[in-house]
VEXGU-589831 format. One record per residue (C-alpha): x, y, z. Coordinates in pm, whole numbers, padded with zeros to 5 digits, always signed. Layout:
BEGIN
XYZ/...
END
This chain:
BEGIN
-00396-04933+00438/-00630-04947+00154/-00786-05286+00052/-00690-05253-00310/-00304-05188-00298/+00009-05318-00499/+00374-05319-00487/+00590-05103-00679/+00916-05204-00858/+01190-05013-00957/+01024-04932-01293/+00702-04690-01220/+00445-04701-01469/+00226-04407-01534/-00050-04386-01778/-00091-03992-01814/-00446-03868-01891/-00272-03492-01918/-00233-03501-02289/-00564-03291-02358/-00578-03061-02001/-00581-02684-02160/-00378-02526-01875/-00120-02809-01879/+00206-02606-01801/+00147-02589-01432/+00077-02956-01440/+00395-03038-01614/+00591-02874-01363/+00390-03132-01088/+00490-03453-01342/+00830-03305-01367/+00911-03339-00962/+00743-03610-00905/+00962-03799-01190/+01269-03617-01032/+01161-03720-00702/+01111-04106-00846/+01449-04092-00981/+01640-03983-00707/+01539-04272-00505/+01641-04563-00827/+01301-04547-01020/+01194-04486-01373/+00930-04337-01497/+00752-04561-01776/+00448-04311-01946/+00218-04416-02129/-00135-04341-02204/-00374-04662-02120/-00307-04942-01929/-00293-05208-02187/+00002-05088-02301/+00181-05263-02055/+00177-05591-01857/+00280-05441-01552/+00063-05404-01274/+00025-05178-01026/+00037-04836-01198/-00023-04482-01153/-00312-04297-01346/-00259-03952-01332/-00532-03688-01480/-00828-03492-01431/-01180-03633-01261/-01331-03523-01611/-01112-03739-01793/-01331-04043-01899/-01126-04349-01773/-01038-04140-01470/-01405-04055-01387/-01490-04453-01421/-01227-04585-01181/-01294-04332-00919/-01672-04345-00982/-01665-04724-00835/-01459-04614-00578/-01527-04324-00387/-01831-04223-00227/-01899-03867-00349/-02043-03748-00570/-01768-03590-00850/-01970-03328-00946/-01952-03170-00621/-01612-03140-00547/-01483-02789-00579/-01213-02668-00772/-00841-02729-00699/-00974-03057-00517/-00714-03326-00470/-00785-03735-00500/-00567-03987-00467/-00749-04342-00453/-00647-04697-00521/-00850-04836-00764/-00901-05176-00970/-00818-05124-01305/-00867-05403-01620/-00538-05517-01519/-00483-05490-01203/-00460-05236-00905/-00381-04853-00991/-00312-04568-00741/-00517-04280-00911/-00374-03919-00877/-00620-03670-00961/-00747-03313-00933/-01072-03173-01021/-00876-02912-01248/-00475-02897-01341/-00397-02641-01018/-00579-02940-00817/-00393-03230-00989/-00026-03011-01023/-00105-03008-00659/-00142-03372-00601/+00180-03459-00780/+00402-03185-00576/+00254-03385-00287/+00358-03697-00381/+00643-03614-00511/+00747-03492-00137/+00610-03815-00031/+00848-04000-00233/+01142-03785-00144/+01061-03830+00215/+00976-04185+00167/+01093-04336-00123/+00947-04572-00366/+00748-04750-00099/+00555-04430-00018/+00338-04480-00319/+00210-04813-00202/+00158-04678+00109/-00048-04430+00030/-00421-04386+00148/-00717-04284-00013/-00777-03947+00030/-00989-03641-00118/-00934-03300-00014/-01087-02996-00127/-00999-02685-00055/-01128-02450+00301/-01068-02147+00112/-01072-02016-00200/-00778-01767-00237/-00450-01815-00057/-00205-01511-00127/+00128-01398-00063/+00256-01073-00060/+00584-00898-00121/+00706-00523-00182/+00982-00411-00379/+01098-00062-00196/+01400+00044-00389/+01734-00118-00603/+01865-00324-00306/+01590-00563-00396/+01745-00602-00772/+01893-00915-00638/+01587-01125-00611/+01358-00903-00846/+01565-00973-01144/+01680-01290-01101/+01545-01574-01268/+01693-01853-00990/+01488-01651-00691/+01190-01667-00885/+01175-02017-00948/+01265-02119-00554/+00997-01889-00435/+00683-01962-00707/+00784-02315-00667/+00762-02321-00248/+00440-02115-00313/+00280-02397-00508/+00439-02671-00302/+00262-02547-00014/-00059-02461-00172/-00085-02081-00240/-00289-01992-00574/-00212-01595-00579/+00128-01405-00557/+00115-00978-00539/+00399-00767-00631/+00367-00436-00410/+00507-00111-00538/+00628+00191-00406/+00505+00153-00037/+00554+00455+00138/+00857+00563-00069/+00932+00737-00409/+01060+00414-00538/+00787+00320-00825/+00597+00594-00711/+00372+00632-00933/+00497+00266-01094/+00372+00345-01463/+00714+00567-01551/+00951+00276-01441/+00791+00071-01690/+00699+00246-01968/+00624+00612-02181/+00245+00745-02186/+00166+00852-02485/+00061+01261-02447/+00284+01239-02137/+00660+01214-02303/+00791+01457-02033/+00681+01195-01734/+01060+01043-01667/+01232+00883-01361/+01473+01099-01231/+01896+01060-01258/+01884+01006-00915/+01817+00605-00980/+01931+00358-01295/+01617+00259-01503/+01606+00066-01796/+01168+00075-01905/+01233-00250-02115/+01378-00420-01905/+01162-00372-01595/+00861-00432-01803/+01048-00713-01978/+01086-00873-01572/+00732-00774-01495/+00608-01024-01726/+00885-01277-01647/+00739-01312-01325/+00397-01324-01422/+00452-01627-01676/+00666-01790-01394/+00341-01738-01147/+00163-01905-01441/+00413-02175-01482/+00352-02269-01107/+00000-02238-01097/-00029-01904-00968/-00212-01574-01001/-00032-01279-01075/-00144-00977-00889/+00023-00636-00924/-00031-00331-00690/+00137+00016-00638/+00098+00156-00282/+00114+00521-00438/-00046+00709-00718/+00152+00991-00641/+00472+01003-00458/+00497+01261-00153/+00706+01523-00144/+00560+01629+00196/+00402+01393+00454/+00493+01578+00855/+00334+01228+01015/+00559+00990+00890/+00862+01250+00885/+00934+01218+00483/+00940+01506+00259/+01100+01647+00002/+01424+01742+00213/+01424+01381+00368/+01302+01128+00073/+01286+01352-00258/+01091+01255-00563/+01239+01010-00815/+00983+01121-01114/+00967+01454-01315/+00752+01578-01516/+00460+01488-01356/+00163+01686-01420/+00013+01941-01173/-00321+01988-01259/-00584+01705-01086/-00790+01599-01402/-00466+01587-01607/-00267+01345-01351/-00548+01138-01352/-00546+01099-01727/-00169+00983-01697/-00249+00783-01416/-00542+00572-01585/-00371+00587-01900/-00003+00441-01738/-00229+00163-01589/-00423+00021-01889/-00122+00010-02116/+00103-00174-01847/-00169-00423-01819/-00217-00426-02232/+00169-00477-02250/+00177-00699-01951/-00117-00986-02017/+00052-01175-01769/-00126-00978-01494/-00425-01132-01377/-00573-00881-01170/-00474-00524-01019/-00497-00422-00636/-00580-00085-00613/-00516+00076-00281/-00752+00350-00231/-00623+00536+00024/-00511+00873+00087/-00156+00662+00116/-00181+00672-00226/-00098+01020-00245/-00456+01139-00416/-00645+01366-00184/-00629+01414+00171/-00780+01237+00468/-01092+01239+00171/-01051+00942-00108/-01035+01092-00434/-01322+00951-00599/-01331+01098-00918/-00962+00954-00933/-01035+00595-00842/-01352+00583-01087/-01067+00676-01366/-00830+00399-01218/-01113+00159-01241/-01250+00244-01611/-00843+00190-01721/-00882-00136-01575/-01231-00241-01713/-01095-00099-02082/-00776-00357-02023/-00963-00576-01970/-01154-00610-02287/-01043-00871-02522/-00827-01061-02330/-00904-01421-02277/-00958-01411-01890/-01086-01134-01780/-00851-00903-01502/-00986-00938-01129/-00992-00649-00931/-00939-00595-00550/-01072-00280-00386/-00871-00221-00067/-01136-00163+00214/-00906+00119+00357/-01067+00428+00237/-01326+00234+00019/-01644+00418-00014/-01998+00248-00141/-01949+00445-00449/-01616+00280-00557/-01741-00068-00459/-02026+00029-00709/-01795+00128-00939/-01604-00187-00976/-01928-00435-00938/-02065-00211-01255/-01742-00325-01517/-01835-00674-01426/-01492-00767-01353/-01458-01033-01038/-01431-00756-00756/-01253-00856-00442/-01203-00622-00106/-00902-00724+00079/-00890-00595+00450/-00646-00603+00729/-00666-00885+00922/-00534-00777+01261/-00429-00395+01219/-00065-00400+01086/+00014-00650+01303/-00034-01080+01361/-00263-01076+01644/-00436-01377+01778/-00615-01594+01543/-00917-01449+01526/-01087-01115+01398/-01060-00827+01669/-01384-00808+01905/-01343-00439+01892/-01215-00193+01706/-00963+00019+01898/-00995+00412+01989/-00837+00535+01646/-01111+00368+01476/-01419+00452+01711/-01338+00769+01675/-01328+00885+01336/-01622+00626+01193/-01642+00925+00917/-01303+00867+00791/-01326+00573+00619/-00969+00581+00620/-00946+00510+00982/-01308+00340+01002/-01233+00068+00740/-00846+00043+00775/-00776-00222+01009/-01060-00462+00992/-01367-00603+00814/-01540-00303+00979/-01893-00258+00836/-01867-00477+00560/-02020-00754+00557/-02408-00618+00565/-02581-00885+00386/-02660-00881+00080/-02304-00800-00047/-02205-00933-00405/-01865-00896-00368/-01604-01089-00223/-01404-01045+00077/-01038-01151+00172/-00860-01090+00486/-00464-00978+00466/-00257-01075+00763/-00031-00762+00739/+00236-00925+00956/+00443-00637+00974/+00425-00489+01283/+00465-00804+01465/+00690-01098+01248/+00979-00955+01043/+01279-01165+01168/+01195-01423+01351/+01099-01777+01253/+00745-01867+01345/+00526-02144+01291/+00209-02219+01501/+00014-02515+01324/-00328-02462+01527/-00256-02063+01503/-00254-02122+01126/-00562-02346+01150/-00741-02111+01292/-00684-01828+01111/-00790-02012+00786/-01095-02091+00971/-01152-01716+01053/-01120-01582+00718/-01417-01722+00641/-01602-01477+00817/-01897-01316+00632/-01830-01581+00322/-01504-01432+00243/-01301-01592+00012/-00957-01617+00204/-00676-01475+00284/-00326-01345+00211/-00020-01304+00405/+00276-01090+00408/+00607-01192+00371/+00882-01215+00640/+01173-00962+00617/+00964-00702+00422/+01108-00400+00418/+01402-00508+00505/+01721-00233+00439/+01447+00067+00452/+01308+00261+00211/+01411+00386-00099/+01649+00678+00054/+01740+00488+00339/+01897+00195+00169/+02246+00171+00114/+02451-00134+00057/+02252-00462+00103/+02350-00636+00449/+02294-00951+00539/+02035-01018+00860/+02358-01260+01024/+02643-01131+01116/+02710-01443+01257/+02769-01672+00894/+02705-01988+01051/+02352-01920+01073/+02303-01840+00710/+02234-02160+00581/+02038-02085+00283/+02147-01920-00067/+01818-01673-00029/+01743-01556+00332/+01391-01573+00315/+01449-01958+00261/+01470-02011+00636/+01071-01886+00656/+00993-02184+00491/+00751-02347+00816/+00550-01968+00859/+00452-02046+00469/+00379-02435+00488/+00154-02396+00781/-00046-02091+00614/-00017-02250+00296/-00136-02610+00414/-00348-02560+00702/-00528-02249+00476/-00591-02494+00198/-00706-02758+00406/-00773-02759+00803/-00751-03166+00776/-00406-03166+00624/-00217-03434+00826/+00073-03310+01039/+00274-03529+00863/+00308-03260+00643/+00537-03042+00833/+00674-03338+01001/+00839-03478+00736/+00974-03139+00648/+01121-03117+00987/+01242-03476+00958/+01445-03393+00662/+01585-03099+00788/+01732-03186+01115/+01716-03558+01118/+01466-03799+01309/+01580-03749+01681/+01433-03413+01758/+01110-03365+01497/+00886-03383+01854/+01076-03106+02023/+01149-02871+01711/+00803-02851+01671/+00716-02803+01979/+00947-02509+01954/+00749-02389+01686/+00454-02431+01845/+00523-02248+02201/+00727-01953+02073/+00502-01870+01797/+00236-01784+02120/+00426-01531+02218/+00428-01250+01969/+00088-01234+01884/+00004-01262+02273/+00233-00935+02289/+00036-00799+01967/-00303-00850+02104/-00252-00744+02451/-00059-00437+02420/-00021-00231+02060/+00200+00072+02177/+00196+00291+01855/+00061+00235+01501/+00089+00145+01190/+00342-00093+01160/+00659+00150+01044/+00624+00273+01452/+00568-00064+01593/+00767-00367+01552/+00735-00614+01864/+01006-00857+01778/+01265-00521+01885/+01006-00294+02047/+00999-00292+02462/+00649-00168+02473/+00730+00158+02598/+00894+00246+02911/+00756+00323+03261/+00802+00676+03252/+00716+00789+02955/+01017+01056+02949/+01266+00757+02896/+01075+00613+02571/+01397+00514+02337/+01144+00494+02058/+01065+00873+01975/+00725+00759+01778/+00615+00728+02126/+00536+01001+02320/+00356+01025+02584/+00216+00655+02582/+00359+00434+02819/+00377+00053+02921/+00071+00140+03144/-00110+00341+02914/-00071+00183+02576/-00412+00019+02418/-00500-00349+02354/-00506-00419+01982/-00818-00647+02096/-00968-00411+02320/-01279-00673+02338/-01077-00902+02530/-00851-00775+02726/-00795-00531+02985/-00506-00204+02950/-00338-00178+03235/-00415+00131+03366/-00774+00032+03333/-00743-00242+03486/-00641-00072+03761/-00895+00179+03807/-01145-00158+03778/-00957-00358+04040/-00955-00051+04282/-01340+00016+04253/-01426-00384+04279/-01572-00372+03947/-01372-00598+03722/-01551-00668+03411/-01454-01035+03279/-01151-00916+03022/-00824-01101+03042/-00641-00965+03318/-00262-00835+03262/-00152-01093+03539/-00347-01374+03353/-00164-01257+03018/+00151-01243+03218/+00149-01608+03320/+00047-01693+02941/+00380-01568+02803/+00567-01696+03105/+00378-02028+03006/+00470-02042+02640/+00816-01909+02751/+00853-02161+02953/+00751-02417+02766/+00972-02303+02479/+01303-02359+02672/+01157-02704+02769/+01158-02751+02383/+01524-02615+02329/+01684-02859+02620/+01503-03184+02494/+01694-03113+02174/+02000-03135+02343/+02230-03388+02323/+02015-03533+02010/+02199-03604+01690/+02110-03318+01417/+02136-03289+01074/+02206-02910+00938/+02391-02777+01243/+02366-02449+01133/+02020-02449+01039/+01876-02552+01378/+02140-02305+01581/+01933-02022+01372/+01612-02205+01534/+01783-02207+01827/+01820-01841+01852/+01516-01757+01749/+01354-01979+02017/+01574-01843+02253/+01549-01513+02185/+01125-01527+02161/+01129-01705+02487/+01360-01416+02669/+01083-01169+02478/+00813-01341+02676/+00973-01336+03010/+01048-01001+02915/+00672-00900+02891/+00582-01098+03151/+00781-00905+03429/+00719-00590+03268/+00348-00603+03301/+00411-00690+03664/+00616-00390+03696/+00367-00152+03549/+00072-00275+03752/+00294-00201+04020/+00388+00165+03956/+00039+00194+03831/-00106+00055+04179/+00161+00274+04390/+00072+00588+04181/-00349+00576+04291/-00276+00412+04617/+00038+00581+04751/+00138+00241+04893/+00501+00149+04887/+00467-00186+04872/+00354-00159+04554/+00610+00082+04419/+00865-00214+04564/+00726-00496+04365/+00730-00238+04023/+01112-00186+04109/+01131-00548+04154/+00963-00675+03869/+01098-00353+03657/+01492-00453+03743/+01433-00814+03657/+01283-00735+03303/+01562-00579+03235/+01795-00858+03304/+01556-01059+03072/+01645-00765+02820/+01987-00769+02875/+01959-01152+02767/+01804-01083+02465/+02066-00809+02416/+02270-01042+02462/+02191-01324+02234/+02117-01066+01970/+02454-00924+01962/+02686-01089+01721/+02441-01301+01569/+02147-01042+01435/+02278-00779+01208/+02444-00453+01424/+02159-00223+01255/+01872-00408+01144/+01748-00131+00911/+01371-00159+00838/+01081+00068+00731/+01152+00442+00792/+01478+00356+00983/+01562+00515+01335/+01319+00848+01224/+01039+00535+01320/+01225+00311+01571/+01259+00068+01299/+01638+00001+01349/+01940-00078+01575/+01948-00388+01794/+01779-00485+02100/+02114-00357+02336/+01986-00041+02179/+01701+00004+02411/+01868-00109+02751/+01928+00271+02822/+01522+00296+02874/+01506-00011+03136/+01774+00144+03312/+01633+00508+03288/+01280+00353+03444/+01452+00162+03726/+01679+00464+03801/+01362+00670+03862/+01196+00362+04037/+01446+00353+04271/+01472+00733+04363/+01107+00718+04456/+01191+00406+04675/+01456+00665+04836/+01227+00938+04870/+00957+00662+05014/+01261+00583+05263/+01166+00198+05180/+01423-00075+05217/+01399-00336+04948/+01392-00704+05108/+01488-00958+04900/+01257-01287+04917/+00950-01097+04972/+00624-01170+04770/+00542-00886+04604/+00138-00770+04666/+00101-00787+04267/+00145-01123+04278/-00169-01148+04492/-00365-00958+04316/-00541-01251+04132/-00476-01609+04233/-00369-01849+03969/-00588-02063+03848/-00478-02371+03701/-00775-02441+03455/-00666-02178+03319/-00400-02241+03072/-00301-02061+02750/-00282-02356+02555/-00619-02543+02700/-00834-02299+02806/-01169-02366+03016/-01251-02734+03031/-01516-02672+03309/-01759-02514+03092/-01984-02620+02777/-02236-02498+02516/-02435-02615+02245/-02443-02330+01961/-02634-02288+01698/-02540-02216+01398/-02821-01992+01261/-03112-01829+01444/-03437-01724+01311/-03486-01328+01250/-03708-01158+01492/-03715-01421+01752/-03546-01387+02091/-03258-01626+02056/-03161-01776+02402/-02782-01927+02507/-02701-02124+02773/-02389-02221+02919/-02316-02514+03179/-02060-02510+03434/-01875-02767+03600/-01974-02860+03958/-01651-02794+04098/-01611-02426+03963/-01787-02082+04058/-01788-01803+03870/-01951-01473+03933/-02083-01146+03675/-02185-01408+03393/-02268-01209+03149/-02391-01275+02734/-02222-01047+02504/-02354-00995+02119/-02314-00754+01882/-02379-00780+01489/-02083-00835+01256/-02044-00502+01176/-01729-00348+01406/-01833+00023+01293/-02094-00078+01614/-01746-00069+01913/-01845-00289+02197/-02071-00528+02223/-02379-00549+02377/-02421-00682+02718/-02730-00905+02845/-02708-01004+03232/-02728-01343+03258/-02943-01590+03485/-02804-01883+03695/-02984-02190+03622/-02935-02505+03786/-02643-02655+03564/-02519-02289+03458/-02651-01964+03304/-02891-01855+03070/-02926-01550+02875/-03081-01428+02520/-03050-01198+02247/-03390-00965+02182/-03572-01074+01879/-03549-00684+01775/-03166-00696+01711/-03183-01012+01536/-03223-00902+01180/-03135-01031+00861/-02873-00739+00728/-02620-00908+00999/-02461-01168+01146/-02468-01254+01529/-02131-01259+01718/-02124-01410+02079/-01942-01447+02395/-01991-01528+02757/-01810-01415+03019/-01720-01415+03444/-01513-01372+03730/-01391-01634+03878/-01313-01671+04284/-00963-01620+04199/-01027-01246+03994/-00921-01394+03677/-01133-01296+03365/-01360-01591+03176/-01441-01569+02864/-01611-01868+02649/-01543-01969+02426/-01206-01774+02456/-00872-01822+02352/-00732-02180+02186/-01075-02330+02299/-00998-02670+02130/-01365-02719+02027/-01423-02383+01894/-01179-02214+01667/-01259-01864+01755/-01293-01702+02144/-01663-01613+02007/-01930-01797+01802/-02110-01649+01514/-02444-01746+01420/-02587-01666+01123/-02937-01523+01078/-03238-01631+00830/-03520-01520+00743/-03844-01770+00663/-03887-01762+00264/
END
């Protein structure tokens, strides 16, 4: 507790130093819920503007760290220097004031102090009066600059929230509460909805005959009329307002995602057909809707060949248009429009382009392909990429790529395109989210953005029919908007991304609230262990991509045989043969194989060590679920959705689990011919399908009968999990034929020979990973110079094949490189030649071994709790 404290009554007084703030309206709303919030507990809110207006003592001072009075009581206070605290920076301090103590709320700028006043405001609804006095000084400023969120609109069924005013304020306000600066509105993704947007919004002039088809209900005004509703709602919160279309020009053919003109149709006419003439419509549509809708702070402009301009190519002489119209709307405004380049199909020239108009220029990238991965950027790029470095559609899609060659003067921002992974399922992983705010710092970027839960949600624009809710079940909806229940995914990306020091009582208290006192411990502890397990599944094993042909929550990963895939996006891939997103890291199976059967296992993660993970955080999770049992809970129906979800995550582990045991085995059988292999896949494949059939299971009657996503069945993206039990029993049909044709007798109780072949190690846990080994880092290196790493090793512990892997920060370069290194007498030793060390790049670097049990070590490696990524950068300098 702070020295200088007080006691606060039942009447509250504030002197408010807001009077003169320019951008006050965001700080309003703050002053606004934290009176609310004063009220509701038997206070009253006395303002006034200096403190000798009033005998009482103590009071709140709420304003900026510029305002005079503010600046003097802090300045005797705190022990930083003002000056350099960054923007958005939040104070609260106790203070001695002329007469008497004062708890000073402050923010270097009004997003800063609206945010300190939405945070004590939950204080005191958490807390009541007394959580003022018991307040402690603090100062945070923010870990990264830009924290976004993302949604798409695909077609009418989202009219509900798009157009309503009550949606709008729930969802800005949550975004501020928890910390986000930036909200994006995403058009026409992948459908003719708003494809191109300008026509659903407005007439270009010299283009009269441009028109939405009959086919959908438009009304111009009042879409552009809602447009900038939502942008002066974003600005009412304290928000940037981003808007983005997907498409340029809508497709009326497209063979590889199975839309066309028979299957999705246009929805505008009158488009013109000539090149140079639809990019005159196209620029000109853009600058007026951002001269008609000033609310727009900046434009995300998606440069692919998505966008329905050229082929596999980018259309340069289109996006050089695109970006003029935005320079030229720019002009005259009072803050200038930012601009994001998407790094998918972004060429030099473009990024040229936009640094040249002088505008803020920002490239966004994917942070894990389509997909939430582990919390960290991918080692290596996968296959799809490698291959095709030329097509900078493929080279710079999924990743930062190549970059981040230093000098670059733009900034870059990392998108965690969720899709392919989260869509229905709660999630909420407080060191995941830590980490992944830490990450996005990578190369100086600026920070990130994520995408929202249940995006996409009813299909695209010619799938949709009537909206349906995602329970069938109604005692689980217990929320007026469904994407209310993601509220702990957005806190802990929200929080954690703004600061990595923010208190757990955060999301605590939040818990607390929601379900009552008894069972915070265990909730989150849910939270914590199921969130593992997707983006285990994610990294490990990526079937198909992009995210409309992958979707792990409902995906099995492909069957055994690949004949029996129920997902037709498929093909020939199968649970053996289908790549790592994180190829880096860890092993596919079938390669892992072929390794194991030569003796020459490299140190990757092993599919047995990733199979005891998810069994881990599976297990771990149900340990969760039973301590809440019994427990006295507040919003029954609230935590029986948790429940589920929990549930349900932790059946998807075991799932995985038994499945990779089961391909190993067929895998193993299949180069070896020995039976007692193909016994433990038939084993292992017959009890992942019971763990499917308990999914099924829980799914049925609780989860929507069609959960309707993305491109619909055409993409897998649809049905229920009972949906795909016909594969599992397909694969263990064929399993046990071969058993016949073997003429082998299954007996039960046996160990299966997959189980041996690594030994557990118990150091080796998913959430604790390698306590036997150490390192000192540095954090830059000298250009030119060999640069030499050691790395000590406990007495107790062998490991063999140490090896020093580096590569530059530039993923365009695949794997890394690979120095042997040299046992020393507390470790290993090895170093980088001073010839790759230059100053255009970054270092990235990773140990790794074999340890006596064939498990693969990798330092620092996954949830290292000392180091937030499995590798360390180092960044290089030269000598002025």
């Amino acid at each position: 507790m702070a020295e200088i404290k007080g006691t606060f009554g039942q009447e509250i007084v504030v002197v408010d130093r807001t009077e003169k703030i320019k951008n006050k309206t965001p700080v309003n709303q703050g002053k606004e819920v934290l009176s609310e919030a004063i009220a509701r507990e038997g206070g009253e809110v006395n303002e006034i503007s200096f403190w000798t207006q009033t005998d009482s003592s103590p009071f709140l001072v709420i304003g900026l760290t510029n305002d005079q009075i503010i600046n003097k009581l802090l300045k005797r206070s705190l022990n930083c220097d003002l000056e350099e605290l960054g923007a958005e920076s939040t104070i609260y301090r106790w203070c001695e004031g002329e007469f008497g103590p004062a708890l000073v709320i402050a923010g270097t700028d009004s997003r800063g102090l609206t945010y300190a006043l939405l945070e004590m405001a939950e204080r005191v609804k958490n807390g009541g009066i007394k959580a003022l006095e018991e307040t402690e000084n603090l100062t945070e400023t923010p870990d990264n600059q830009l924290r976004g969120a993302d949604r798409f609109i695909s077609g009418p069924v989202e009219d509900e929230w798009f157009y309503s005013q009550d949606f709008w304020h729930y969802y800005l306000a949550r975004l501020a509460r928890y910390r986000f600066n930036r909200f994006t509105l995403i058009t026409g993704f992948d459908t003719a909805f708003m494809s191109p947007p300008y026509p659903f919004f407005l007439e270009v002039e010299d283009y009269p005959q441009v028109k939405v088809t009959d086919e959908v209900e438009v009304d111009r005004e009042d879409n552009l009329a809602q447009l900038k509703e939502i942008g002066q709602l974003c600005h009412q919160y304290g928000l940037e307002f981003f808007f983005s279309s997907w498409q340029q020009r809508p497709w009326s053919a497209n063979p590889d995602l199975d839309v066309g003109s028979e299957d999705q149709g246009l929805l505008v006419e009158g488009l013109p057909e000539d090149s140079a003439r639809y990019t005159d419509y196209c620029s000109k549509g853009l600058e007026k809707l951002l001269n008609l809708s000033t609310e727009i702070d900046g434009v995300q402009l998606r440069v692919n060949f998505e966008s329905g301009v050229g082929d596999r190519n980018t259309a340069e002489d289109f996006w050089r248009e695109i970006i003029k119209a935005t320079e030229r709307a720019s002009d005259g405004r009072d803050r200038q429009l930012k601009l994001e380049l998407r790094a998918k199909g972004l060429t030099d020239r473009m990024i040229r382009w936009g640094m040249e108009t002088g505008l803020e220029v920002n490239v966004p990238t994917k942070y894990w392909c389509e997909s939430t991965g582990l919390p960290h950027h991918n080692v290596q790029m996968r296959r799809g990429e490698l291959d095709n470095l030329d097509d900078l559609n493929r080279s710079r899609r999924y990743s930062y790529a190549d970059l981040l060659e230093k000098p670059h003067f733009y900034d870059m921002s990392y998108r965690l395109w969720a899709i392919g992974t989260n869509r229905i399922f709660l999630w909420g992983d407080p060191d995941y989210a830590r980490r992944f705010a830490h990450s996005t710092k990578l190369g100086d970027g600026v920070g990130y953005h994520i995408t929202a839960p249940l995006s996409l949600k009813g299909g695209h624009f010619f799938l949709q029919e009537e909206k349906w809710p995602l329970f069938d079940d109604p005692e689980l909806g217990d929320y007026e908007w469904e994407d209310e229940r993601y509220w702990f995914w957005y806190l802990v990306f929200g929080r954690l991304g703004y600061s990595s020091d923010t208190d757990e009582e955060v999301w605590k208290r939040e818990l607390r609230a929601r379900f009552g006192p008894a069972a915070v411990e265990d909730i989150l502890e849910g939270y914590r262990s199921s969130s593992k397990i997707l983006p285990l599944i994610t990294a490990f094993h990526l079937t198909r991509h992009p995210c409309l042909t992958n979707w792990a929550e409902l995906d099995t990963g492909g069957a055994l045989f690949a004949e029996n895939n129920s997902n037709p996006r498929f093909g020939d891939v199968t649970y053996m043969t289908a790549e790592p997103s994180d190829p880096g890291l860890f092993y596919r199976i079938d390669e892992y194989v072929e390794d194991y059967l030569k003796d020459d296992l490299s140190g990757k993660y092993t599919p047995l060590q990733v199979s005891r993970w998810l069994e881990e955080a599976a297990t771990q999770t149900r340990g969760a679920i039973d301590s809440v049992e019994g427990k006295s809970l507040r919003r029954e129906g609230e935590y029986k959705a948790t429940r589920l979800d929990f549930l349900m995550l932790a059946n998807l582990g075991e799932y995985h689990a038994k499945k990779v045991k089961a391909a190993l085995g067929l895998q193993l059988y299949q180069k070896t011919s020995d039976g007692a292999y193909l016994e433990g896949a038939y084993r292992y494949g017959r009890s992942a399908k019971e763990s499917w059939e308990q999914l099924s299971s829980l799914g049925s009657g609780t989860y929507h009968e069609d959960l309707r996503f993305g491109f619909g069945e055409s993409a897998g993206d649809s049905g229920q999990w009972k949906d795909r039990l016909t594969e599992m029993e397909e694969d263990v049909k064929k399993l046990q034929a071969l058993l016949d044709e073997e003429g082998i007798k299954m007996e039960e109780g046996e160990t299966s020979p997959v189980d041996r072949l690594a030994e557990p190690a118990s150091s080796l846990s998913f959430f604790s990973s390698l306590p036997f080994l150490s390192a000192q880092f540095p954090e830059e290196c000298q250009t030119g110079e060999d640069l030499e790493l050691s790395l000590k090793v406990g007495e107790l512990e062998r490991i063999k094949d140490v090896k020093l892997h580096y590569r530059h920060a530039n993923q365009m370069e695949g794997p890394f490189e690979i120095s042997e290194a040299e046992e020393t007498a507390g470790g290993y030793r090895a170093s980088v030649p001073g010839e790759y060390v230059t100053p255009e790049w970054d270092l990235l670097i990773y140990f790794t071994g074999i340890d006596d049990g064939g498990n693969g070590i990798i330092f620092p490696g996954l949830y290292h709790p000392d180091y937030p990524e499995p590798y360390h950068t180092i960044k290089t300098r030269e000598d002025d």
